[in-house]
C-alpha positions as semicolon CSV with decimal commas, in nm:
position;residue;x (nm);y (nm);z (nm)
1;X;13,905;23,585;13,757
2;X;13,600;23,757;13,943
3;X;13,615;24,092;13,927
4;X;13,481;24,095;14,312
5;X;13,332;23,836;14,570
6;X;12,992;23,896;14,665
7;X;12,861;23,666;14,961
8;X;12,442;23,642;15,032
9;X;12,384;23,656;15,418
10;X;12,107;23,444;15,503
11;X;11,958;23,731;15,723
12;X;11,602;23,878;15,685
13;X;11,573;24,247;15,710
14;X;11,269;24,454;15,793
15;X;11,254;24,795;15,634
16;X;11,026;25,047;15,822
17;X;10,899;25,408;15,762
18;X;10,823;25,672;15,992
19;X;10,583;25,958;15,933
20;X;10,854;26,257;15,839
21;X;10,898;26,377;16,234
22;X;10,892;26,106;16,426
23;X;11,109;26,036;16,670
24;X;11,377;25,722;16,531
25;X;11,330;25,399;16,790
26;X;11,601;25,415;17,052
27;X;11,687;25,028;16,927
28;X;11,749;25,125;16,592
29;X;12,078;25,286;16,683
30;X;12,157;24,966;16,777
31;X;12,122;24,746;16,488
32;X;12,384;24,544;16,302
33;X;12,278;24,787;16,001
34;X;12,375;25,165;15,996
35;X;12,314;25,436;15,661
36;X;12,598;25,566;15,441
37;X;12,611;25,485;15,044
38;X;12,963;25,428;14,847
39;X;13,019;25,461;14,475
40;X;13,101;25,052;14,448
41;X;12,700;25,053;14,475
42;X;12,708;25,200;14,096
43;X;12,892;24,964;13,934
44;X;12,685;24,619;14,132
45;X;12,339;24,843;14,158
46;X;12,370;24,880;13,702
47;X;12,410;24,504;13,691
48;X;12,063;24,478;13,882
49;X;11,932;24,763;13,678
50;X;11,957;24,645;13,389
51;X;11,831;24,297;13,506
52;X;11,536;24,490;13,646
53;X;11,603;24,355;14,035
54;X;11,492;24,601;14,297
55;X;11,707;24,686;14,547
56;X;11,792;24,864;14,902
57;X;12,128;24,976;14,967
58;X;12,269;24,978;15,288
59;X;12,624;25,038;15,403
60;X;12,860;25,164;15,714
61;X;13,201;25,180;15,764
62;X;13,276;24,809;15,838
63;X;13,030;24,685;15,491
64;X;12,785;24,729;15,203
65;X;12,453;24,575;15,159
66;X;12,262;24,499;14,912
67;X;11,896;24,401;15,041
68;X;11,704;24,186;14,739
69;X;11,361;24,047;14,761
70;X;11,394;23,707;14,857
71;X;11,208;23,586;14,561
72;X;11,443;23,787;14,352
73;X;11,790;23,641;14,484
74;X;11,859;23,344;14,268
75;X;11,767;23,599;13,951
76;X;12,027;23,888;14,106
77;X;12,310;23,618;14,218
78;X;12,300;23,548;13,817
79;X;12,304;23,860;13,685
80;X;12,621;23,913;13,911
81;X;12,787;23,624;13,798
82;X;12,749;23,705;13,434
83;X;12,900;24,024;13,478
84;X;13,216;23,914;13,641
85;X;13,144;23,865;13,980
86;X;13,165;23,549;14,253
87;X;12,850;23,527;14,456
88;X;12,894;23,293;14,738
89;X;12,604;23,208;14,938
């Protein structure tokens, strides 16, 4: 049995950065996306580490994300499977 079903949105994600005081974009407070990290992210983000697959963690209240270079997914949905986990994209 999977130890936990993983599903790979089809969305494409831009991350930006902002010079240390500027002001945050009024329409980011809107975006499907909001910050907030959860210890699950250890135990998913070690089986990328040790495959050597960057990541970007994003979560809020409702999910968690896991943003992988696109060119990198095929390699990460793997290294998931192998350790236990259903990847359904």
């Amino acid at each position: 049995m999977a130890t936990q079903t993983l599903a790979a949105l089809p969305d494409t994600y831009t991350i930006h950065s902002l010079p240390l005081h500027a002001q945050i974009p009024s329409q980011m407070f809107n975006a499907s996306l909001y910050l907030s990290l959860v210890s699950i992210f250890t135990q998913i983000g070690n089986v990328l580490v040790t495959a050597k697959i960057s990541r970007f963690v994003v979560s809020n209240f409702e999910t968690d994300n896991f943003l992988i270079k696109q060119n990198d997914i095929d390699s990460a949905a793997n290294a998931r499977e192998n350790h236990g986990y259903k990847v359904v994209f």
